[in-house]
Backbone as ProteinMPNN parsed JSONL, in Angstrom:
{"seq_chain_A": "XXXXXXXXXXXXXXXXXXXXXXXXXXXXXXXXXXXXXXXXXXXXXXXXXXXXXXXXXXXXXXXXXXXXXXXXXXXXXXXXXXXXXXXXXXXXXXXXXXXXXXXXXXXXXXXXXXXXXXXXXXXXXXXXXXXXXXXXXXXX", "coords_chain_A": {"N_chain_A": [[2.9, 17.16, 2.957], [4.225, 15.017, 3.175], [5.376, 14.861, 5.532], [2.932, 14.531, 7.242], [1.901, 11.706, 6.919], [4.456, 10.862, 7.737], [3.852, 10.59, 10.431], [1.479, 9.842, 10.496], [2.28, 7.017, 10.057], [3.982, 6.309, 12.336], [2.176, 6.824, 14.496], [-0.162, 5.153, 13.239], [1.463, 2.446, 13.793], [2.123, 2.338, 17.03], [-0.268, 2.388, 18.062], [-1.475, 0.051, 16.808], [0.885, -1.882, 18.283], [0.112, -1.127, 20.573], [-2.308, -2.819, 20.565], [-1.619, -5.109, 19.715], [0.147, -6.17, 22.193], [-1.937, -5.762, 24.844], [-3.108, -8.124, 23.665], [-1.862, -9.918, 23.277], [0.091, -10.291, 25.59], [-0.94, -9.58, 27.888], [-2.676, -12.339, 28.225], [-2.833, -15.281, 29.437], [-2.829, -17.806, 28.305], [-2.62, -18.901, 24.719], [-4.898, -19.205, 23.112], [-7.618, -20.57, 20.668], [-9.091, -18.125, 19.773], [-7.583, -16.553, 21.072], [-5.613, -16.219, 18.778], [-7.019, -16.264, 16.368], [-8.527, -13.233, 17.242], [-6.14, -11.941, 17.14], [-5.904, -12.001, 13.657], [-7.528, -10.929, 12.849], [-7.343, -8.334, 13.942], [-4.721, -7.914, 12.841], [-5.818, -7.534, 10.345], [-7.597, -5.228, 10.548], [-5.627, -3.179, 11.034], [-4.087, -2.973, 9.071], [-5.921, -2.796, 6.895], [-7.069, -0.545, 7.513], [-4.942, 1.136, 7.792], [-4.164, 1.142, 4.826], [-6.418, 2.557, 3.539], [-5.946, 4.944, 5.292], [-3.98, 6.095, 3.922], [-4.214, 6.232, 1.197], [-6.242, 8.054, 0.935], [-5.098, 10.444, 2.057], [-3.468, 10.63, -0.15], [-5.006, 11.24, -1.971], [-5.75, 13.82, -1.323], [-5.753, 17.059, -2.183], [-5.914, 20.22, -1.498], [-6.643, 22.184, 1.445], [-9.144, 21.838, 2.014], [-10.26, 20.151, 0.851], [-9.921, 18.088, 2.773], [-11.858, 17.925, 4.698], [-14.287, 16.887, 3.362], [-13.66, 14.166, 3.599], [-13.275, 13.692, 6.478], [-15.174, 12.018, 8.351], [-14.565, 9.357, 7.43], [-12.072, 9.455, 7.921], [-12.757, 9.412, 10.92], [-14.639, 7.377, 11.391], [-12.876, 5.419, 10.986], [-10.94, 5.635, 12.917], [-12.637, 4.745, 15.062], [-12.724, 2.244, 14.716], [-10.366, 0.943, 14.97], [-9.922, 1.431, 17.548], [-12.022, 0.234, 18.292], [-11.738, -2.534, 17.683], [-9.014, -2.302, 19.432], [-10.214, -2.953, 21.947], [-11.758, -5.12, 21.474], [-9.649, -6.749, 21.749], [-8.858, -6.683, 24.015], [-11.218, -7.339, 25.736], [-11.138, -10.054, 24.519], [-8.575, -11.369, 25.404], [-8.83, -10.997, 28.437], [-10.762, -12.675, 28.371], [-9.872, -15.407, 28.26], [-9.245, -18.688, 28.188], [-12.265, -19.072, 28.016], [-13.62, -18.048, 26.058], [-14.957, -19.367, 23.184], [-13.432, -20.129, 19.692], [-15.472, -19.983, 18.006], [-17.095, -17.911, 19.046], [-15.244, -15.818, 19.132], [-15.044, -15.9, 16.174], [-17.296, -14.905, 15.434], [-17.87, -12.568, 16.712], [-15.416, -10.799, 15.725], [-16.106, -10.762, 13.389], [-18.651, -9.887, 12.935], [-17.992, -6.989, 13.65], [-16.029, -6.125, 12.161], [-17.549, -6.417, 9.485], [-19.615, -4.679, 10.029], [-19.041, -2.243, 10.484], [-17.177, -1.523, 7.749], [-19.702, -1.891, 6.256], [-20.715, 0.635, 7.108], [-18.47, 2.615, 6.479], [-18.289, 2.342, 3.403], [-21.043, 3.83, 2.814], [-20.114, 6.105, 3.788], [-18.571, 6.812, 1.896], [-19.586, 6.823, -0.319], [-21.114, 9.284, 0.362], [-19.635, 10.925, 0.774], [-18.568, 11.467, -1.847], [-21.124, 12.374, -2.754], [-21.511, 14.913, -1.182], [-19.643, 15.729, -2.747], [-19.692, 16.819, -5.231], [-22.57, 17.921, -4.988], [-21.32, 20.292, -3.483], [-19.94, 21.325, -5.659], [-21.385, 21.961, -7.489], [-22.601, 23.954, -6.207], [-20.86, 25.679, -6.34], [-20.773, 26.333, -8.906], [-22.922, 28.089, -9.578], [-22.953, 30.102, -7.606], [-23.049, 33.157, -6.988], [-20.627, 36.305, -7.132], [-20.609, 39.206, -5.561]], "CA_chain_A": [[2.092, 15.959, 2.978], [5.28, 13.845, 3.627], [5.863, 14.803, 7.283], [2.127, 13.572, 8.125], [1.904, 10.574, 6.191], [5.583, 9.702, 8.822], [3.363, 10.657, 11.58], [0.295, 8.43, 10.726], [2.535, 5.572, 10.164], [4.202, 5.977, 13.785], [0.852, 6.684, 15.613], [-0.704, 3.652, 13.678], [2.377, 1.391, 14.286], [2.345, 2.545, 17.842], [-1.52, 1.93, 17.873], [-0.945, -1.425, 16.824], [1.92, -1.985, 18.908], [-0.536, -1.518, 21.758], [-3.179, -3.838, 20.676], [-1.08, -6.847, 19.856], [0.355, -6.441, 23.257], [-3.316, -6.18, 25.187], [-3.693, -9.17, 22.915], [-0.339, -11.371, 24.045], [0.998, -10.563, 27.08], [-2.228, -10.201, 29.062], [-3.288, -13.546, 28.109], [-1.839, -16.683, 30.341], [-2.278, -18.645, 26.936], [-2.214, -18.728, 23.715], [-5.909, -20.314, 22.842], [-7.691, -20.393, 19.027], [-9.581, -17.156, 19.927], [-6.778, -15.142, 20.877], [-5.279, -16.25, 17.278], [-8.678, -15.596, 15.277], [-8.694, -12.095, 16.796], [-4.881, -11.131, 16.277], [-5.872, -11.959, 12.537], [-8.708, -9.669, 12.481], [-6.651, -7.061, 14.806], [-3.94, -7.266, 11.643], [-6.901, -7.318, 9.105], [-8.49, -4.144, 10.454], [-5.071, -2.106, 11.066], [-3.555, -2.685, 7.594], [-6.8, -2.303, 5.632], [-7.259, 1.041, 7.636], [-4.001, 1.92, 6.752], [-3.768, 1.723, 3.331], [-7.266, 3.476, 3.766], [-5.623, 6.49, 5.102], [-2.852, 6.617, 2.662], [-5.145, 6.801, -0.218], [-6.888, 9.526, 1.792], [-4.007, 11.319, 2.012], [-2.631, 10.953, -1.124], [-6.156, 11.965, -3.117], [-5.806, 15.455, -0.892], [-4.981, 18.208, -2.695], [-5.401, 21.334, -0.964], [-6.569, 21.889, 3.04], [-10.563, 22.249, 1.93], [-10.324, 18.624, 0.797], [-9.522, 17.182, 3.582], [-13.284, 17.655, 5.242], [-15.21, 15.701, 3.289], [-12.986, 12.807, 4.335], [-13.258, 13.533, 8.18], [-16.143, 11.098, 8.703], [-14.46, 8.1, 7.264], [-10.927, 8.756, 9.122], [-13.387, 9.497, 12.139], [-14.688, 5.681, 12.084], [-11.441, 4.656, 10.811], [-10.114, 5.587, 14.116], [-13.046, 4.374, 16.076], [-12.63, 0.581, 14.412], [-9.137, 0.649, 15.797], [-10.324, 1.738, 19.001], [-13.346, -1.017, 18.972], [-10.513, -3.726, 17.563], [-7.76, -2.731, 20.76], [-11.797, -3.093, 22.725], [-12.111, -6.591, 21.113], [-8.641, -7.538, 21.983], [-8.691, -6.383, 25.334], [-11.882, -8.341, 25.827], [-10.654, -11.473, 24.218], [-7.643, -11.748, 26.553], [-9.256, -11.12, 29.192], [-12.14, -13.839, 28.916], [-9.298, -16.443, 28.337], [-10.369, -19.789, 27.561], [-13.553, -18.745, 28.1], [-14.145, -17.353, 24.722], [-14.713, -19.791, 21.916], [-13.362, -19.898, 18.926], [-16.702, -19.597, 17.317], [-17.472, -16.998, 19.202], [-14.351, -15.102, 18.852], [-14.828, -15.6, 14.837], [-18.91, -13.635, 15.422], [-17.794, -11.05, 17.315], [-14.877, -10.246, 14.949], [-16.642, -10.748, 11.945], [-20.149, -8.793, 12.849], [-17.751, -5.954, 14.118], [-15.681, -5.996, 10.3], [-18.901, -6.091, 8.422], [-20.62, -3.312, 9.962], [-17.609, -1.164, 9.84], [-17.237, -1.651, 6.322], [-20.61, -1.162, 5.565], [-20.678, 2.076, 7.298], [-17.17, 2.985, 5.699], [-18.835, 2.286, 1.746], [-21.416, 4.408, 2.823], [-19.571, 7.24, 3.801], [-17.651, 6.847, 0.616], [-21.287, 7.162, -1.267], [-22.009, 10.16, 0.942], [-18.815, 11.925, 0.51], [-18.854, 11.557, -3.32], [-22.372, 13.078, -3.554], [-21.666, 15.983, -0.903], [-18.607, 16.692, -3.42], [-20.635, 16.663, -6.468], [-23.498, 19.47, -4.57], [-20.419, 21.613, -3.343], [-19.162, 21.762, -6.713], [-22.847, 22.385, -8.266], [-22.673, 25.576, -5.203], [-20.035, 26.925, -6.547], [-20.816, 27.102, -10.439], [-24.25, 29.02, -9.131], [-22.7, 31.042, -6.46], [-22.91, 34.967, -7.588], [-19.765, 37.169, -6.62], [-21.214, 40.464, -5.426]], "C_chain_A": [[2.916, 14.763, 3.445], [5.415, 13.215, 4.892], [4.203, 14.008, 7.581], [1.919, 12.453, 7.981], [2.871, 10.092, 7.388], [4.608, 9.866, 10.062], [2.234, 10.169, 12.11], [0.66, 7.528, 10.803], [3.296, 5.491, 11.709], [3.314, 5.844, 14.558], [0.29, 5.406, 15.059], [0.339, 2.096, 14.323], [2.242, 1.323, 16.063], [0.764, 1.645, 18.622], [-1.898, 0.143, 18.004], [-0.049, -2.009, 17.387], [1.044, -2.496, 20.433], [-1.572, -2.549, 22.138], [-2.599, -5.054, 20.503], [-0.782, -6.867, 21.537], [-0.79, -6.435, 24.366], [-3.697, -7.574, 24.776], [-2.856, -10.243, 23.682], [0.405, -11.552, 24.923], [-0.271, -10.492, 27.743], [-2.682, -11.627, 29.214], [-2.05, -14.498, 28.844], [-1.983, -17.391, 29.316], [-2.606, -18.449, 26.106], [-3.623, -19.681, 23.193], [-6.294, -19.793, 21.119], [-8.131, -18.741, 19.243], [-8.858, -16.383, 19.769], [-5.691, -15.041, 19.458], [-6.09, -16.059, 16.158], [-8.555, -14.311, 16.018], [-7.431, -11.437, 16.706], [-5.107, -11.313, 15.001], [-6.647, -11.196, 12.164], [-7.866, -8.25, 12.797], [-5.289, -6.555, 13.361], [-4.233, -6.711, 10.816], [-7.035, -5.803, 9.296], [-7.12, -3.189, 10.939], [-4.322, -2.297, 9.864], [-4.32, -2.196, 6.636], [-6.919, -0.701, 6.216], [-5.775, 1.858, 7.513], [-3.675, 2.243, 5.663], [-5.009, 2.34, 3.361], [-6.664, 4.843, 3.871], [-4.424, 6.962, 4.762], [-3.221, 6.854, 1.739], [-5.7, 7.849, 0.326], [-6.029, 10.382, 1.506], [-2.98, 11.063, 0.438], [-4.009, 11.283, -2.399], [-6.286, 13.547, -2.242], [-4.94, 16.369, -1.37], [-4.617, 19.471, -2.051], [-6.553, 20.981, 0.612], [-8.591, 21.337, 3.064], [-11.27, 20.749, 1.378], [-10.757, 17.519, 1.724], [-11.215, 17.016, 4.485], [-13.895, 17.079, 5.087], [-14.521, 14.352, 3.446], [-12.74, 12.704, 6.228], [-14.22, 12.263, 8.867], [-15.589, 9.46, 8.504], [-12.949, 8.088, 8.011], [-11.795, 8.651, 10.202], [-13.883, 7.782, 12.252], [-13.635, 4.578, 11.252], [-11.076, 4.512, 12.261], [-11.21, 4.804, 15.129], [-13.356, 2.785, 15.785], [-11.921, 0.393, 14.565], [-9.467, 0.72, 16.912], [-11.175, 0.379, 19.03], [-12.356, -2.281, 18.626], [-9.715, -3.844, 18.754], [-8.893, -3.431, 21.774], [-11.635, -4.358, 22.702], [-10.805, -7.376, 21.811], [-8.125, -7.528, 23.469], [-9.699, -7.436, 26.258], [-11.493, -9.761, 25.748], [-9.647, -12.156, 25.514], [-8.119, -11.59, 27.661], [-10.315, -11.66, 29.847], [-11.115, -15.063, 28.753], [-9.687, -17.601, 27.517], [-12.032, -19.969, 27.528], [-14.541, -18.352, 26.914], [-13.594, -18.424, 23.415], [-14.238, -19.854, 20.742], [-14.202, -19.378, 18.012], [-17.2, -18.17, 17.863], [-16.844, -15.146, 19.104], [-14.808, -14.427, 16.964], [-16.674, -14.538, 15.049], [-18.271, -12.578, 15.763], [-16.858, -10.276, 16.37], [-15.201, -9.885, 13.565], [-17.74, -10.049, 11.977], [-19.107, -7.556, 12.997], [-17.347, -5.584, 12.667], [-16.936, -5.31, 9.885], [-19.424, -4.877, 8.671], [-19.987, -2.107, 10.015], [-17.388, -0.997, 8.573], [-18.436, -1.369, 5.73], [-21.103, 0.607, 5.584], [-19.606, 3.085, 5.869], [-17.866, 3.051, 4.276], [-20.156, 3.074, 1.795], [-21.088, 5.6, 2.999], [-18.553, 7.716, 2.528], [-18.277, 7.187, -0.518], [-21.226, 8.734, -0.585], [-20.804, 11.392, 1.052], [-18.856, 12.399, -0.943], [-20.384, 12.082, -3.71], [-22.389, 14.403, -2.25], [-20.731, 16.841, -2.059], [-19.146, 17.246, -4.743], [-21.683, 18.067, -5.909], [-22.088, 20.336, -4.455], [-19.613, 22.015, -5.027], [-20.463, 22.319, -7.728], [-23.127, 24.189, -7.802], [-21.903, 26.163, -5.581], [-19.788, 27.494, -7.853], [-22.057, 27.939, -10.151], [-23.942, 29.973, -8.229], [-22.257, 32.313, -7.824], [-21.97, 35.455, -6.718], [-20.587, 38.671, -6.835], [-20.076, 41.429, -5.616]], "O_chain_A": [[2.453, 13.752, 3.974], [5.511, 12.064, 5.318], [4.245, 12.909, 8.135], [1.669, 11.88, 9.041], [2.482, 9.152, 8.08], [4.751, 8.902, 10.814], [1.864, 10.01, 13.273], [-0.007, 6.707, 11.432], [3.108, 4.411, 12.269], [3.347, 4.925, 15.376], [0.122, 4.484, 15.857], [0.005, 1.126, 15.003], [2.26, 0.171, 16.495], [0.729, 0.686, 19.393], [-2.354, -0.607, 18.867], [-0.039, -3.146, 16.917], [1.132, -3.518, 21.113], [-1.813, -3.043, 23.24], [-3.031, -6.04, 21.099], [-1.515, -7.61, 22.189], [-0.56, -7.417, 25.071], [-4.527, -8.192, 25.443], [-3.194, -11.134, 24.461], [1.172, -12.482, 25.178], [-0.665, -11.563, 28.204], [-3.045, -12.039, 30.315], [-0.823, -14.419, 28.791], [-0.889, -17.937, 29.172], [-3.276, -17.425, 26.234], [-3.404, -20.853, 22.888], [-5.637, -18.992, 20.454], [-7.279, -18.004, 18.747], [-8.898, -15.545, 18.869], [-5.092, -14.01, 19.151], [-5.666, -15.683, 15.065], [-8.314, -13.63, 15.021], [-7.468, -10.316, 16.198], [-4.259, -10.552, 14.535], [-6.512, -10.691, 11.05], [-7.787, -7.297, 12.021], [-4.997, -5.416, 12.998], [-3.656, -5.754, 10.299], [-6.663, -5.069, 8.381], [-7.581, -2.127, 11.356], [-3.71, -1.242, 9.7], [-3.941, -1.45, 5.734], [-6.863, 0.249, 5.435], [-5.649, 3.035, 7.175], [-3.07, 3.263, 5.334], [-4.593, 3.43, 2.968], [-6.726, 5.715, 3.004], [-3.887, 7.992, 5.17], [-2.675, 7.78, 1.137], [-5.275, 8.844, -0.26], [-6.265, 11.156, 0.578], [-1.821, 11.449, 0.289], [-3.768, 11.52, -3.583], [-7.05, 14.371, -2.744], [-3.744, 16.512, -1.118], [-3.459, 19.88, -1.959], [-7.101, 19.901, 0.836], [-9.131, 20.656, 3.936], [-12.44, 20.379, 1.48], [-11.508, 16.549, 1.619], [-11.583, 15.892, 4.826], [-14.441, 16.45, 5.994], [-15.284, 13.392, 3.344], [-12.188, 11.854, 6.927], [-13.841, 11.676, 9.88], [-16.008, 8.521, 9.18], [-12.55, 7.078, 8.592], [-11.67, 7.519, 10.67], [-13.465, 7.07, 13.164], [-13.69, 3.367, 11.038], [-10.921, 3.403, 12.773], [-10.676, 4.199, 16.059], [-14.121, 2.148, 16.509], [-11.906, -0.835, 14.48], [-9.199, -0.337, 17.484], [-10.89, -0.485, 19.859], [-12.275, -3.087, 19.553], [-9.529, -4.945, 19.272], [-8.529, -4.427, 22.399], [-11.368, -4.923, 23.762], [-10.945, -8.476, 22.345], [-7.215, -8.202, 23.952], [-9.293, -8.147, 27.177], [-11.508, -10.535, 26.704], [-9.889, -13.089, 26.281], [-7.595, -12.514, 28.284], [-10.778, -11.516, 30.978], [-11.663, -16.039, 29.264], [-10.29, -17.564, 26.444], [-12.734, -20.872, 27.072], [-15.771, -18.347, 26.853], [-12.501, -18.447, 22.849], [-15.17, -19.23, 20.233], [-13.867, -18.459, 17.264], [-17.682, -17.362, 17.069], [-17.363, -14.031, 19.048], [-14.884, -13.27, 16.55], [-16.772, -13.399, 14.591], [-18.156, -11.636, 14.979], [-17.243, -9.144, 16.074], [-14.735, -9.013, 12.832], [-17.949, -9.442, 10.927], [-19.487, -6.768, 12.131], [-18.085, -4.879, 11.978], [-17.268, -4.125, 9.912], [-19.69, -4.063, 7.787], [-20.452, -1.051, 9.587], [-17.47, 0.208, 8.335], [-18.427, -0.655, 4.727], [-21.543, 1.404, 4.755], [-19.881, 3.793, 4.9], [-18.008, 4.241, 3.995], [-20.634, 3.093, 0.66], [-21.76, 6.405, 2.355], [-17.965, 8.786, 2.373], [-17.768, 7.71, -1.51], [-21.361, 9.518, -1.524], [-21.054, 12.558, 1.358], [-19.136, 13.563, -1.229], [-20.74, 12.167, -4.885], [-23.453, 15.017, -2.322], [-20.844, 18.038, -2.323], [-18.755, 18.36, -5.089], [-21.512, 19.162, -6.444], [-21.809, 21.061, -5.41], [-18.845, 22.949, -5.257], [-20.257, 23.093, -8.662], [-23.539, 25.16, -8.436], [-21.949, 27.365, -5.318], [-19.109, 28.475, -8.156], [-21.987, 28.841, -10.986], [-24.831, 30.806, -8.053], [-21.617, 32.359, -8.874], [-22.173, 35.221, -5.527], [-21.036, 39.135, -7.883], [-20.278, 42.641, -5.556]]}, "name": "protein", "num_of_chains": 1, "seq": "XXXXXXXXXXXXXXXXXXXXXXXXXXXXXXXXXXXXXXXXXXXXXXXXXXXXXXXXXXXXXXXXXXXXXXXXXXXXXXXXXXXXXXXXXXXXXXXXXXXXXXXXXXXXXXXXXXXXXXXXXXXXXXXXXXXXXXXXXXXX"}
């Protein structure tokens, strides 16, 4: 469990590595926008990291790890839509409001998160049936 745990924190460091830089060297300056979404871009790769360290440290054996596929699965694709956002951002320039910077980062959060606390409902009541299936399951 050790070795992957070093190998999530290099791929997300790396991850993140790539979106700050999309974020700060593409850009010719340094406007409020592209500082409202590097704070989101930190927001949403630390909270999904300690995300999938608790993941990985509530897995016990390999049969575990499934009903948590859905929430790394849009773990990874709210990093992906964050490097998206930051790729965007820098590349509208001054063009992109502050205000509009703070919507776009903040509708994208929210509905990520609401997903995420649903899949957290919806894992905790598939685990609950599979464990109901297997005090009723007959060995032939």
């Amino acid at each position: 469990m050790i070795k992957s745990k070093v190998i999530l924190i290099v791929i997300w460091f790396l991850c993140f590595t790539l979106s700050v830089v999309f974020l700060l060297i593409f850009s010719k300056n340094y406007t409020g926008s592209i500082w409202v979404t590097l704070l989101f871009d930190v927001i949403a790769f630390v909270s999904q990291l300690i995300l999938l360290m608790s993941i990985l440290s509530h897995v016990s054996e390999k049969k575990d790890v499934f009903n948590w596929y859905p929430l790394i699965g849009l773990s990874s694709i709210y990093l992906i839509g964050e490097t998206i956002i930051c790729i965007f951002t820098s590349s509208m320039g001054e063009a992109l409001t502050i205000k509009m910077a703070l919507i776009i980062n903040f509708v994208f959060m929210i509905v990520i998160w609401v997903i995420l606390l649903f899949l957290f409902v919806s894992r905790n009541h598939t685990k609950r049936l599979d464990l109901r299936q297997k005090n009723h399951h007959t060995e032939l």
